[in-house]
MDTraj code that builds the backbone (N, CA, C; nanometers):
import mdtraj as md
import numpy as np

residues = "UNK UNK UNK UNK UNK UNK UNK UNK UNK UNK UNK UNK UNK UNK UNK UNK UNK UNK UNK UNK UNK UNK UNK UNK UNK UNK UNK UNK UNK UNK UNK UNK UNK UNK UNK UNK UNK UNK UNK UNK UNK UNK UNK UNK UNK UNK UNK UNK UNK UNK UNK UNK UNK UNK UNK UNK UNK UNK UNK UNK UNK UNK UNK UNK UNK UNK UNK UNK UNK UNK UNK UNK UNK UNK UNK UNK UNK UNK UNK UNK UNK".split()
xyz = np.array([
    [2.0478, 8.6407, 2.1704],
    [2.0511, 8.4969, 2.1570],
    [2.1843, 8.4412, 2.2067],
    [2.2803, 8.5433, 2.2842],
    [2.3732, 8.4632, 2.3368],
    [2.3763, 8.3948, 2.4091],
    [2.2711, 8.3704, 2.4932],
    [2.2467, 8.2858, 2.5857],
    [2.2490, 8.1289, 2.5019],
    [2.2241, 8.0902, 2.3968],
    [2.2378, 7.9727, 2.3239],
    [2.3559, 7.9393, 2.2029],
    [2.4294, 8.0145, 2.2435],
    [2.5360, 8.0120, 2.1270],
    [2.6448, 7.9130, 2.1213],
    [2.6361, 7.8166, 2.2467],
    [2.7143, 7.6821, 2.2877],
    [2.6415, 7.5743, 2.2118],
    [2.5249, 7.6273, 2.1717],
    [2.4315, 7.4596, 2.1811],
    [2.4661, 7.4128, 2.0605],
    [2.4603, 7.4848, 1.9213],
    [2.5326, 7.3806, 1.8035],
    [2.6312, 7.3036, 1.8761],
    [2.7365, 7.3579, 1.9299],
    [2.8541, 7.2801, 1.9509],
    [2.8572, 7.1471, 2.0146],
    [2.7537, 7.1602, 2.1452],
    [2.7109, 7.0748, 2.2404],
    [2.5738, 6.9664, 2.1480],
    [2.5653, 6.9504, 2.0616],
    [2.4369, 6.8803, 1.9980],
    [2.5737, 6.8447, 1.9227],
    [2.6524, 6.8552, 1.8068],
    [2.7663, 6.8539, 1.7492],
    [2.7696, 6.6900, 1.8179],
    [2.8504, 6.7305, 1.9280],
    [2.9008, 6.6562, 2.0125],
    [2.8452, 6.6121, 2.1189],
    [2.7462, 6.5519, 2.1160],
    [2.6233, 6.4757, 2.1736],
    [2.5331, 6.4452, 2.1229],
    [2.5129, 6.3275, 2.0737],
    [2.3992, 6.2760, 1.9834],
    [2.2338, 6.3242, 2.0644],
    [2.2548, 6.2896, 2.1616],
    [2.0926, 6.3263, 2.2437],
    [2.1252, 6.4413, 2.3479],
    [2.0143, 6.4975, 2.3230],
    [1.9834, 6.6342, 2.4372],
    [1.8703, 6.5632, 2.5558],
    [1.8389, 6.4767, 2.5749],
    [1.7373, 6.4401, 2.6694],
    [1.7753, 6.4760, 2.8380],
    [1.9152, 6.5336, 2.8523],
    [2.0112, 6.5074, 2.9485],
    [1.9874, 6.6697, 3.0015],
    [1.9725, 6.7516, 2.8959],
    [1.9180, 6.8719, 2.9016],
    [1.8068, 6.8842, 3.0066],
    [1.8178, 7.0163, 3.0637],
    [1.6395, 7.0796, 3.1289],
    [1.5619, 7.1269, 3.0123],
    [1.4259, 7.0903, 3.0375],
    [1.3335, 7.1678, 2.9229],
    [1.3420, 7.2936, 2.8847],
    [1.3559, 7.3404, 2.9849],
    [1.4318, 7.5130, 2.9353],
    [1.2874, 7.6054, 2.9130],
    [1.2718, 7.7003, 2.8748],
    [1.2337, 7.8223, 2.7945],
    [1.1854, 7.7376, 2.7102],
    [1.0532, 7.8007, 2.6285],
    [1.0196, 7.8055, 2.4927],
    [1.1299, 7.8658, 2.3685],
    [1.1974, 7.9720, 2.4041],
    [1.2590, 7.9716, 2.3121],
    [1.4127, 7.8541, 2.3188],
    [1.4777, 7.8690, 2.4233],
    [1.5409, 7.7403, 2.3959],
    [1.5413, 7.6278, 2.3325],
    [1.3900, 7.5545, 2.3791],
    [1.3837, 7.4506, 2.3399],
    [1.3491, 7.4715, 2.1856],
    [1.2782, 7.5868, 2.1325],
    [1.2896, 7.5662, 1.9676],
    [1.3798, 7.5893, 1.9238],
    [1.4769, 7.6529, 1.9376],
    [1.6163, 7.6786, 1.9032],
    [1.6706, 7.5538, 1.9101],
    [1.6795, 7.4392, 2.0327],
    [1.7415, 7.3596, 2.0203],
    [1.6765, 7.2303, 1.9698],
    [1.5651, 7.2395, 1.8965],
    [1.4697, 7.1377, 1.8265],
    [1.5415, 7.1989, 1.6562],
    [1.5311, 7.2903, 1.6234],
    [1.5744, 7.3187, 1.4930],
    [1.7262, 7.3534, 1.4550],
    [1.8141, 7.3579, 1.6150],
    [1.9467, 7.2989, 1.5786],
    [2.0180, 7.1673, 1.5503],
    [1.9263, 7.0710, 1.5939],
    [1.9452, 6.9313, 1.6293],
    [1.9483, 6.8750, 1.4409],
    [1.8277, 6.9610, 1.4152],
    [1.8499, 6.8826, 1.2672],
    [1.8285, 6.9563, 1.1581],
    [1.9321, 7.0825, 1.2034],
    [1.9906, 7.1812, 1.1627],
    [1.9414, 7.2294, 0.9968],
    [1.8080, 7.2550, 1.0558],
    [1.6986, 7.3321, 0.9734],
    [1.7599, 7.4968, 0.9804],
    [1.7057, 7.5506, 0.9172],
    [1.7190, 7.6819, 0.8438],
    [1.6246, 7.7634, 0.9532],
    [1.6113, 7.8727, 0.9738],
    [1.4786, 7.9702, 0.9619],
    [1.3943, 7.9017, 0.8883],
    [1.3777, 7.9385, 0.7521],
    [1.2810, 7.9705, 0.6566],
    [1.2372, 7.7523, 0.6750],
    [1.3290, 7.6724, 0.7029],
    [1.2686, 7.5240, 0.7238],
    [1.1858, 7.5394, 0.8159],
    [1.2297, 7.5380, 0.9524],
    [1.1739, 7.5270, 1.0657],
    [1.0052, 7.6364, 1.0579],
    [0.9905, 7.7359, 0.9554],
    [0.8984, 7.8116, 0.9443],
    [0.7865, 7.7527, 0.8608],
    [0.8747, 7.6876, 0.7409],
    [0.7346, 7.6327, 0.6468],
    [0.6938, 7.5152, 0.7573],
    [0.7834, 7.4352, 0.8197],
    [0.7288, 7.3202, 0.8966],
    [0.6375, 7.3579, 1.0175],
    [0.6162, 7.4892, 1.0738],
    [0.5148, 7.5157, 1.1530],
    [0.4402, 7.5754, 1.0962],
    [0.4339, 7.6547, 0.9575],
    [0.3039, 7.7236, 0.8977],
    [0.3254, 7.8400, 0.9298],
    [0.4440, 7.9141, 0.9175],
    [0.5002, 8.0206, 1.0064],
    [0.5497, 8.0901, 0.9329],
    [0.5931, 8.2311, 0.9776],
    [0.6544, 8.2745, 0.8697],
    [0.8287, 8.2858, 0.9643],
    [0.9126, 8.3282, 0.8862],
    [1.0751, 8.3493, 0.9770],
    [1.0316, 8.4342, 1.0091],
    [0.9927, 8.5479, 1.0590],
    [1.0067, 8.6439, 1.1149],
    [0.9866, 8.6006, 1.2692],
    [0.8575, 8.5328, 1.2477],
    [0.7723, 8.4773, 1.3946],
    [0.8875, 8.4279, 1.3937],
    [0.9100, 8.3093, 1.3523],
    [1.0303, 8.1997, 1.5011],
    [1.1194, 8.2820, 1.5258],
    [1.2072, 8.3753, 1.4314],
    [1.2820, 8.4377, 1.4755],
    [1.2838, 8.4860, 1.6183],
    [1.1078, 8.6076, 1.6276],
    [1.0491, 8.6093, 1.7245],
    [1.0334, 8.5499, 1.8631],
    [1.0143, 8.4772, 1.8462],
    [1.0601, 8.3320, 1.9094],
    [1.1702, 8.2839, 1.9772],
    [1.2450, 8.2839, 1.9098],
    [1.4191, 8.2170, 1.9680],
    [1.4933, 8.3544, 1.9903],
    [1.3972, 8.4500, 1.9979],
    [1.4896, 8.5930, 2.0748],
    [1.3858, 8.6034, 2.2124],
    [1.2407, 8.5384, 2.2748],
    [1.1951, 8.5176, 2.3414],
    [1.0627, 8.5721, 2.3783],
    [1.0200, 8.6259, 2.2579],
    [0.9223, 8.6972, 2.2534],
    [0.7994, 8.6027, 2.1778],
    [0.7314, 8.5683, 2.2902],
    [0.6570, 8.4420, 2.2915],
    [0.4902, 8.4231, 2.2156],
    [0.4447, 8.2959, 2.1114],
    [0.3396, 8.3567, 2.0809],
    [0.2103, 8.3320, 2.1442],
    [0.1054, 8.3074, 2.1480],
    [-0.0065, 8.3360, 2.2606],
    [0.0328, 8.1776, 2.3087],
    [-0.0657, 8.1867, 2.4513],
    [-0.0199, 8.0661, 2.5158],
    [-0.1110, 7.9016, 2.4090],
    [-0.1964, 7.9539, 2.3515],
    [-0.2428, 7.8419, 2.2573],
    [-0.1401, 7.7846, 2.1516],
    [-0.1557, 7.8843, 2.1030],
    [-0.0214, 7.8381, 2.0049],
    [0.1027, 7.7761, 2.0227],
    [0.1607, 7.8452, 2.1451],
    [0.2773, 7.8098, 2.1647],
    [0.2432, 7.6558, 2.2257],
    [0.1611, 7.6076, 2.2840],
    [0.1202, 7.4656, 2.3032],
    [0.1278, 7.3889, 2.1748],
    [0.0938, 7.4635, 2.1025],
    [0.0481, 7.3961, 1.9879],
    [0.1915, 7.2954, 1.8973],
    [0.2502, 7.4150, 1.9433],
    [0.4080, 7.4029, 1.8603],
    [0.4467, 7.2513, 1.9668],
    [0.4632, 7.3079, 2.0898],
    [0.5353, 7.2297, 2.1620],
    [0.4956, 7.1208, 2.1471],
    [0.3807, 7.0900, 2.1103],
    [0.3233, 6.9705, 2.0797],
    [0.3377, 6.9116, 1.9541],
    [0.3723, 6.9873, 1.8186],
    [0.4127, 6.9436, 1.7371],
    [0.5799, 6.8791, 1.7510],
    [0.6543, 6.9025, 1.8202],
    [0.7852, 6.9467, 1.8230],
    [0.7752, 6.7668, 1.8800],
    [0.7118, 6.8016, 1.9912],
    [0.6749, 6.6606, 2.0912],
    [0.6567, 6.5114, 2.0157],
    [0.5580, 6.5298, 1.8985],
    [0.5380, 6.4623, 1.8331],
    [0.6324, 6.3915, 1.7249],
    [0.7357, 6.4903, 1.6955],
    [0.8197, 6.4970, 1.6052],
    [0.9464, 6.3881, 1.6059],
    [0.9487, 6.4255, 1.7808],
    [1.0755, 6.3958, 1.8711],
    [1.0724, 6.1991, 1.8877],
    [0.9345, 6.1857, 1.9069],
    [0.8994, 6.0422, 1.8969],
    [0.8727, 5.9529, 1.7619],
    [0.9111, 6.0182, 1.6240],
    [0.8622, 5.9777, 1.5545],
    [0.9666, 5.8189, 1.5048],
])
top = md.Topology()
chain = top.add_chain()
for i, resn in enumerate(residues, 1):
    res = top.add_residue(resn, chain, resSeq=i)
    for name in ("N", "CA", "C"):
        top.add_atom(name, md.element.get_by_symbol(name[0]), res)
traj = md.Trajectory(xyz[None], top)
């Protein structure tokens, strides 16, 4: 996960990420549940998930392509609320 180990800092100190590329699936959940600096075990009850999966996840090991729509679409939804 070193590849994301700037982004607290850079969200810190930048109110909006929109400026960002969409990135990776795992990026972008990493940087959806750094933004409003949820937990594991948050970001898990809020998808119906367990930590292990997102963990899963934000190390890049991806879950079927339905699902992972599924998320992105929750995430999507979230972002506009």
């Amino acid at each position: 996960m070193s590849r994301v180990k700037y982004i607290p800092a850079l969200i810190d100190f930048l109110p909006d990420d929109s400026w960002l590329p969409d990135g990776s699936f795992d990026a972008r959940l990493y940087r959806f549940r750094a933004q409003r600096r949820w937990s594991l075990e948050r970001m898990a009850k809020w998808l119906g998930k367990n930590e292990r999966s997102v963990r899963k996840w934000e190390d890049g090991r991806y879950p079927d392509p339905a699902e992972l729509a599924q998320i992105d679409g929750k995430m999507a939804a979230y972002k506009t609320r």
